[in-house]
C-alpha positions in Angstrom: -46.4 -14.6 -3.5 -43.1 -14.6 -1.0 -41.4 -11.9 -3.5 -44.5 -9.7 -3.0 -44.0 -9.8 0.7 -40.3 -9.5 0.7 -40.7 -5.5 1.6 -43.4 -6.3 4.3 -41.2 -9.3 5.6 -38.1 -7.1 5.8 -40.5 -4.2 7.5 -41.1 -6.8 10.4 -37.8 -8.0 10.4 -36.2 -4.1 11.1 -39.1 -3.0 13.7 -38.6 -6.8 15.9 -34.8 -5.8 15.8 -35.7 -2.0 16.7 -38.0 -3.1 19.5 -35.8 -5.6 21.1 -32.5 -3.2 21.0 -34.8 -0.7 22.8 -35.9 -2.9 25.5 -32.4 -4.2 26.2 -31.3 -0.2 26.5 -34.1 1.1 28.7 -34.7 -2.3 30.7 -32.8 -0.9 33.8 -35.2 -0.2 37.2 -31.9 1.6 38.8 -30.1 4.7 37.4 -26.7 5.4 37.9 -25.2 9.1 37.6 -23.4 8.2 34.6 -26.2 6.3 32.7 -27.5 8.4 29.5 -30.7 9.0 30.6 -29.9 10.8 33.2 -29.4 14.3 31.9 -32.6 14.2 30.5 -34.5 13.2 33.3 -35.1 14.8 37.1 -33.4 13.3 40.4 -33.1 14.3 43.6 -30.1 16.6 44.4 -28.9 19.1 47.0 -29.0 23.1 47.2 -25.6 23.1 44.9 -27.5 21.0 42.2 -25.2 17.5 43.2 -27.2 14.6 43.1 -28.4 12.8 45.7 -27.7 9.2 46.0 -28.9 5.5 47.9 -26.3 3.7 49.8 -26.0 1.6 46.3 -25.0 4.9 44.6 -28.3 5.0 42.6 -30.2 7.9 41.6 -32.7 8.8 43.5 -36.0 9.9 40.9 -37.9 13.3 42.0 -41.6 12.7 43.1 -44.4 11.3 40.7 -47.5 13.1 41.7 -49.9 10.6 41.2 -53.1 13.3 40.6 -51.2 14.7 37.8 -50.1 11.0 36.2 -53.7 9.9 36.5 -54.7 13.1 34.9 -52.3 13.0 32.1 -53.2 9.7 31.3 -56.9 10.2 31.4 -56.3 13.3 29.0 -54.4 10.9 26.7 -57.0 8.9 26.3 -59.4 11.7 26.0 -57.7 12.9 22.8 -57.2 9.4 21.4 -60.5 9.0 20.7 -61.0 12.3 19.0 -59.4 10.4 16.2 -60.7 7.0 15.3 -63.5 8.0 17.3 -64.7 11.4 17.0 -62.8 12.5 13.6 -63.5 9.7 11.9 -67.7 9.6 12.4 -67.2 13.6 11.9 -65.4 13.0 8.3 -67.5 10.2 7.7 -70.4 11.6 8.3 -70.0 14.7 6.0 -68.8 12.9 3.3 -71.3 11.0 0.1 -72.1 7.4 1.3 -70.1 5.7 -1.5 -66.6 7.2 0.1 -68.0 6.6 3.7 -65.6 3.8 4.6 -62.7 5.2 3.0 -62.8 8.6 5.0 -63.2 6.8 7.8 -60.3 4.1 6.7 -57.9 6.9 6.2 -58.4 8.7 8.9 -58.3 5.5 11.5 -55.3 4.2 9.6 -53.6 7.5 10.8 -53.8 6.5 14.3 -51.9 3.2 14.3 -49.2 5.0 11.5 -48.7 7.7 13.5 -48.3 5.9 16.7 -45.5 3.9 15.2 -43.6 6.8 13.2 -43.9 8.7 16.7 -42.4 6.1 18.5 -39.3 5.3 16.3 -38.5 8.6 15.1 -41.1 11.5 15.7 -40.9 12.1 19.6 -37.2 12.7 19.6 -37.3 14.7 16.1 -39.9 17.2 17.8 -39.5 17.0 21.7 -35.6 15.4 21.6 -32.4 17.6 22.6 -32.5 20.2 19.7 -29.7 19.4 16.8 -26.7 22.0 16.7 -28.7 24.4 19.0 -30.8 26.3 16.2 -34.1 25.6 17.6 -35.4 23.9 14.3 -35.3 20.4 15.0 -34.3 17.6 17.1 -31.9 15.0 17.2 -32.5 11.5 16.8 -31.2 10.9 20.3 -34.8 9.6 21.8 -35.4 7.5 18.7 -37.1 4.4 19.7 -37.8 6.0 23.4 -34.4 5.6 24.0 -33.2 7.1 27.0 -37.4 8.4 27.6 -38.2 7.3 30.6 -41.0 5.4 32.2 -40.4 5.7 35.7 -39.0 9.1 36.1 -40.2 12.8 35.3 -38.5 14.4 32.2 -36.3 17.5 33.9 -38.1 19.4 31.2 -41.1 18.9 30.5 -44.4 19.2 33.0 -46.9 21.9 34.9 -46.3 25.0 36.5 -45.1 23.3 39.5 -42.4 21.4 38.0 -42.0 18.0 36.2 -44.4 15.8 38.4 -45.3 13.5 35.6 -43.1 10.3 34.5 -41.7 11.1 31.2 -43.1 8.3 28.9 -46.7 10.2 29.9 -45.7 13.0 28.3 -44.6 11.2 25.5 -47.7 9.1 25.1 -49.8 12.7 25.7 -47.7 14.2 22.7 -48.0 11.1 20.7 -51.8 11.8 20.1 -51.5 15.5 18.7 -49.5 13.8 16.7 -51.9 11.4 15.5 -54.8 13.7 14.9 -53.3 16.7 13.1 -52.6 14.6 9.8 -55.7 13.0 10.2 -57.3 16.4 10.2 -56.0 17.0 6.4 -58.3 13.8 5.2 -61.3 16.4 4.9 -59.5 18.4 2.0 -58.2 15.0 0.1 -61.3 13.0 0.3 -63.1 11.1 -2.2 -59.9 11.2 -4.7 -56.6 10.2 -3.1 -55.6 6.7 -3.5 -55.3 5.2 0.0 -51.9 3.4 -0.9 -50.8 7.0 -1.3 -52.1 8.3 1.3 -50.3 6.3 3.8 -47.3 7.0 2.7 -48.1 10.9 2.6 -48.9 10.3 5.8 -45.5 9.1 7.2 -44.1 11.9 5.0 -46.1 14.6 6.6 -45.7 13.7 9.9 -41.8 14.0 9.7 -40.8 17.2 7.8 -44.0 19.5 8.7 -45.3 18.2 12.4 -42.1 17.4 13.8 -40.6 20.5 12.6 -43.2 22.9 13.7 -43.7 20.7 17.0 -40.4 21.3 17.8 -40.3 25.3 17.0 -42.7 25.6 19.1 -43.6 23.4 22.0 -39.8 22.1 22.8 -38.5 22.7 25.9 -34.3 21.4 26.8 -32.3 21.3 30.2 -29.9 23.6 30.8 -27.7 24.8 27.6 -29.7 21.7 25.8 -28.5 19.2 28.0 -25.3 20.9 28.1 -24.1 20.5 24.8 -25.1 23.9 23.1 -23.9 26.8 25.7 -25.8 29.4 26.0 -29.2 27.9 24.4 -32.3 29.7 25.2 -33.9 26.5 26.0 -36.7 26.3 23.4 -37.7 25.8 20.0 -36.7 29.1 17.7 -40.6 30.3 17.9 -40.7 29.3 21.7 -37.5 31.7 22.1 -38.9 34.4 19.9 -42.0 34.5 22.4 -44.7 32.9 20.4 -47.6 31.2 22.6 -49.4 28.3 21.3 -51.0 26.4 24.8 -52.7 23.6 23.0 -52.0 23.8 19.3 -53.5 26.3 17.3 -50.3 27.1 15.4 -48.8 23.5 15.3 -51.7 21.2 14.8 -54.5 23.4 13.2 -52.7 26.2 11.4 -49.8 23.0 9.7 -53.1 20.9 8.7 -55.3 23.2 7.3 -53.4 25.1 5.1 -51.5 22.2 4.1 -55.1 21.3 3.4 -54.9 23.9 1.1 -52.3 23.1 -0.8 -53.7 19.7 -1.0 -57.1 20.3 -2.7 -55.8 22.6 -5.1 -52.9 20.1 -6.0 -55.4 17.2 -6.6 -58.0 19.3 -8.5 -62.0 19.3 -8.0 -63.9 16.4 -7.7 -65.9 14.9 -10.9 -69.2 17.2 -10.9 -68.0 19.5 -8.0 -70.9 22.9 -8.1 -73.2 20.2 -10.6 -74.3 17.4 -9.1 -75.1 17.3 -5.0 -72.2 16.3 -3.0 -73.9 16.9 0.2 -73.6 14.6 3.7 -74.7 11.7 3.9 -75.5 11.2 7.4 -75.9 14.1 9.4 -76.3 12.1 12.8 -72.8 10.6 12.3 -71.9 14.1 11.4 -73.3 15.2 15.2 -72.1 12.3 16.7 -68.3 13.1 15.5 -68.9 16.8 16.9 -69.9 15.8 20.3 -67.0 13.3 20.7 -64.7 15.7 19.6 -65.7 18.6 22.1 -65.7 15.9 24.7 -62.5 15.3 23.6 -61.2 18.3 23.9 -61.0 18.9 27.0 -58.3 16.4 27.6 -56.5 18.3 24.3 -56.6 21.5 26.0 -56.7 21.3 29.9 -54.4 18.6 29.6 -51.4 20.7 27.9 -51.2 22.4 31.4 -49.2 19.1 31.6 -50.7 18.3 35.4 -53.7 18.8 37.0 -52.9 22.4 38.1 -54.9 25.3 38.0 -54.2 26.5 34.5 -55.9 23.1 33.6 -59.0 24.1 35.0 -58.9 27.4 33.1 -58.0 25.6 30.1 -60.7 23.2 30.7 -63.1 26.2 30.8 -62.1 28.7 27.9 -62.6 25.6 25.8 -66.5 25.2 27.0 -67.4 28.9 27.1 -65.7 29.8 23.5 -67.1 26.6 21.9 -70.7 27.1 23.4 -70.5 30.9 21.5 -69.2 29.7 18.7 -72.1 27.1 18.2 -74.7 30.0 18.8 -72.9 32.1 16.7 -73.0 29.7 14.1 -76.2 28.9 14.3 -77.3 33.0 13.9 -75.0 33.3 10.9 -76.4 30.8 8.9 -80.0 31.0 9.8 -79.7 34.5 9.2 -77.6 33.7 5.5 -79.6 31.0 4.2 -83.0 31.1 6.4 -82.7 28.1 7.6 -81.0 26.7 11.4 -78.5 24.4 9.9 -77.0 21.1 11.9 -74.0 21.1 10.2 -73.4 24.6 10.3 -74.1 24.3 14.3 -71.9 21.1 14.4 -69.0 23.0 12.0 -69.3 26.1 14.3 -68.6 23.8 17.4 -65.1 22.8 15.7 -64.4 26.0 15.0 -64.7 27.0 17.9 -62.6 24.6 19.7 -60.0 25.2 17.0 -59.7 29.0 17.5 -59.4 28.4 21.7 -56.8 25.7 21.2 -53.9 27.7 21.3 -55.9 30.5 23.9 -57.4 28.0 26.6 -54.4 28.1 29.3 -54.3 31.8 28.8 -57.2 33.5 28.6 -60.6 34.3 31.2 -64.1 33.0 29.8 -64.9 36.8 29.0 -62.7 36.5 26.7 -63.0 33.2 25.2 -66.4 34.5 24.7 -65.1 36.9 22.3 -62.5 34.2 20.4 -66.0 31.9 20.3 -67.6 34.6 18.3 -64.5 35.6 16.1 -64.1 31.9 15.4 -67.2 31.4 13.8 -67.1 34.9 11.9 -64.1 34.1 10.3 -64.6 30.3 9.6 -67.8 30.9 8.1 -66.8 33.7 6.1 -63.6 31.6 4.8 -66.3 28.9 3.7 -68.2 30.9 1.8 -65.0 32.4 0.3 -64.0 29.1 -1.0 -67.6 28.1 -2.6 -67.4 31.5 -4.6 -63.6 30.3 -5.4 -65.2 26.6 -6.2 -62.0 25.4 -4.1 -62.9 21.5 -3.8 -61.8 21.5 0.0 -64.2 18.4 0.5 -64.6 18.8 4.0 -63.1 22.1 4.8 -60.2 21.5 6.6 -58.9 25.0 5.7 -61.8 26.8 6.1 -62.7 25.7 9.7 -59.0 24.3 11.0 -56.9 26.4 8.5 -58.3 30.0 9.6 -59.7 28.8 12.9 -55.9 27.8 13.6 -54.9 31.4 12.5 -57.6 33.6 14.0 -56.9 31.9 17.5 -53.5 32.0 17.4 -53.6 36.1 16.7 -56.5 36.8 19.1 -54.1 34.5 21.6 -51.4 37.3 20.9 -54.5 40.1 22.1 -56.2 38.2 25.0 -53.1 36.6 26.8 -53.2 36.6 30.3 -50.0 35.1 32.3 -52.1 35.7 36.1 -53.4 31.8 34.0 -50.1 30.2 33.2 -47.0 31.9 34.6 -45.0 31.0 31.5 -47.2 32.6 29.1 -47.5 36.8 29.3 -49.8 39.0 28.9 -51.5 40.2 25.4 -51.7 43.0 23.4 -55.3 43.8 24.9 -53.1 44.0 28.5 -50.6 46.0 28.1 -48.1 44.5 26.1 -48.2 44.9 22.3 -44.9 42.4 21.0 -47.1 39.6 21.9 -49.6 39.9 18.9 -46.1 39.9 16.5 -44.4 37.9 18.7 -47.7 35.3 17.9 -48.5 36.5 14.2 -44.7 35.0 13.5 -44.6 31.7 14.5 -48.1 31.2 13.4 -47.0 33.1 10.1 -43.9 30.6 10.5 -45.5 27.7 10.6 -48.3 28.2 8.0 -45.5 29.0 5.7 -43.5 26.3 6.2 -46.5 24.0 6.1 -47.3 25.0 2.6 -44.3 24.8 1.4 -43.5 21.2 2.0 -46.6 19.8 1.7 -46.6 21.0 -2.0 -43.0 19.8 -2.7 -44.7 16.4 -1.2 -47.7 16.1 -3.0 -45.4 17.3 -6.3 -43.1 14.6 -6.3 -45.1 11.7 -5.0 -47.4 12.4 -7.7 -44.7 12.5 -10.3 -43.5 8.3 -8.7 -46.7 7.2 -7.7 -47.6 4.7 -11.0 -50.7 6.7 -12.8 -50.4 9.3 -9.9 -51.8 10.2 -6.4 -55.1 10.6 -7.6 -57.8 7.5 -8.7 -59.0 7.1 -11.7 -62.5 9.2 -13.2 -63.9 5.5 -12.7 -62.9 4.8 -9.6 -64.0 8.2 -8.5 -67.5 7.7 -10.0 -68.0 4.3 -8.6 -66.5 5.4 -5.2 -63.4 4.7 -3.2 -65.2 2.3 -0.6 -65.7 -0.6 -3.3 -62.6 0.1 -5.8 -59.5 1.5 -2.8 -61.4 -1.3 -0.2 -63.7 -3.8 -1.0 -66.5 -2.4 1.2 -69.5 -0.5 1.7 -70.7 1.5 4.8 -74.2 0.4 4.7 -75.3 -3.1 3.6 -79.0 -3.9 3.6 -79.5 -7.2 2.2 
């Protein structure tokens, strides 16, 4: 029995000595000019940029708004729950009862893998002082929070009035996009991954496609990246190139669902997929999960204005009006299709929707997140009907709804684009200024590309190591994964 556990043994043994080393580093309460956080972070200074000091020579930190901590925090929490909570009843929901549990499993086992890999490794790959000055990925400088503050704003990252916001908020804000964009990809492997595989994939995933496109396109350096690459522009090589993603259309939606993709048609159909009913189970989970994600999501989206500034509130209403029309929208196309007002098709069309506004929200007026609403539902509905015809076994259709909803709102971002909403955005092509709808079609292009790519090389050679493969047995499958991958069943009656 102790040789079993040796690896799990050693496991604790590494993170205890990780987490003690970082607490010793970042345990000081007073910075001093030479300390190595302090490049990264904001301090008080004069009009020629030299800092200002106490009479103990200590750095004095620039102002924590409180509003905007609060906020940021309370946004935080809001798209925590859009995971364990709201993701997980959504998947659940949709899925046959004798997989129930494991959906759920996998997709809640995300948010405590994620939290970890994010916190050793994953912050500093995506959001850390860029490696060599390439704007492809990040250094391992911030690894275990090192040198990421608790107590003082980041000098590069907050809301269109500066960095207001301690930096280990924004890191803890990140931290759950992280969390929820692998768990997205549990709709299109569902029923017939084997959870021991899965968790793995999951660590995998997380490092060499979020981080990478994270970084691309979200990270933002000091001056000449901390002043070791002269001349940097500053961003991620999509963030320099012009590309506007407010919330995470391109790096959270457009990197699940088409990895998604890849993923379904790398594990095959399920056993009687277009035979035998595969249909939801439990269509009030199903709504439940929808309404606790659009609640949700309004913490994803007005949130990423990184304070509580005005571009949150524009954010915070984009996301309402778009996902509102996409619901109706919805609604008409599939009563209309089939002749019936579906639930799930009203519940699908309200995640489509807040998919397609993600990367709009800070950006755009509610005129025209009326028309993304109404796109968003054209174009997922007519990419699920696509894969039926196809008999693609995405279980759950992560691509259909996440994969194109990503894609659709992260072109229409590049038409609709507004920067009187966010000063650092600019306008679209639909105001005068045309590169934006390239400048957008290439790092979502970019991403969905790259996305692919990796997640196929992944699923290739974990499949070719993984004793009898990735995927369960036909007898497993048959019986279901809740009672042969766990031991339990969703609903017990006796």
């Amino acid at each position: 029995m102790f040789r079993k556990n040796i690896p799990i043994f050693m496991l604790v043994g590494i993170l205890t000595t990780m987490t003690v080393t970082s607490a010793y580093l970042v345990s000081a309460s007073a910075y001093k000019p030479d300390d190595p956080a302090a490049k990264y972070h904001c301090w008080a200074s004069d009009a020629s940029g030299n800092y200002n000091l106490t009479a103990e020579g200590d750095l004095i930190p620039c102002e924590i708004d409180s509003g905007d901590n609060a906020w940021m925090m309370t946004a935080s929490a809001l798209v925590l729950i859009m995971t364990p909570g709201g993701l997980a009843i959504f998947y659940g929901g949709l899925s046959r009862q004798k997989n129930a549990v494991s959906t759920l499993h996998m997709v809640f086992i995300t948010t405590g893998i994620v939290a970890v890999q994010w916190v050793l490794w994953g912050y500093s790959l995506a959001f850390g002082p860029d490696a060599g000055g390439y704007g492809f990925i990040g250094t391992l400088d911030w690894a275990g929070l090192n040198d990421v503050l608790h107590d003082v704003p980041s000098i590069a990252y907050g809301g269109i009035n500066g960095t207001t916001i301690p930096h280990q908020t924004y890191m803890i804000f990140q931290m759950m996009f992280a969390i929820i964009t692998p768990a997205l990809i549990v709709a299109s492997l569902a029923e017939r991954m084997k959870f021991s595989a899965f968790v793995i994939f999951v660590v995998l995933w997380a490092t060499f496609v979020y981080d990478f496109a994270a970084h691309w396109t979200w990270e933002i350096t000091g001056p000449d990246n901390y002043g070791m690459n002269t001349g940097y522009c500053g961003f991620g090589w999509t963030g320099c190139y012009g590309s506007l993603d407010f919330a995470g259309g391109t790096v959270i939606h457009i990197t699940s669902g088409w990895s998604g993709l890849v993923i379904a048609l790398m594990l095959g159909r399920r056993i009687g997929y277009g035979k035998v009913p595969m249909e939801p189970h439990n269509i009030s989970l199903v709504v439940l999960g929808a309404a606790l994600l659009w609640f949700g999501w309004f913490g994803f989206n007005a949130g990423s204005a990184g304070a509580a500034a005005t571009n949150a509130t524009s954010a915070f209403v984009a996301t309402q009006v778009a996902t509102g029309m996409a619901v109706v929208t919805w609604s008409l196309l599939s009563w209309a299709h089939t002749g019936r007002a579906s639930t799930v098709g009203a519940a699908s069309g309200a995640v489509a929707g807040l998919v397609a506004i993600t990367p709009a929200s800070g950006f755009v007026s509610p005129m025209s997140a009326l028309v993304i609403g109404i796109a968003a539902s054209v174009a997922c509905y007519a990419a699920v009907m696509f894969k039926n015809s196809r008999k693609w076994d995405d279980a759950l259709d992560t691509w259909g709804v996440h994969g194109i909803g990503g894609l659709t709102g992260a072109l229409l971002t590049g038409m609709f684009a507004e920067k009187r909403f966010t000063p650092w955005g600019d306008n679209g092509l639909v105001f005068g200024n045309p590169p934006q709808l390239l400048e957008n079609a290439v790092g979502a292009f970019a991403s969905l590309a790259w996305a692919m790519g990796i997640t196929a090389i992944l699923i290739k050679i974990m499949d070719k190591v993984w004793p009898g493969g990735i995927r369960v047995t036909p007898k497993e499958e048959e019986i279901g994964l809740d009672l042969t991958q766990h031991g339990e069943r969703a609903y017990v009656s006796e």
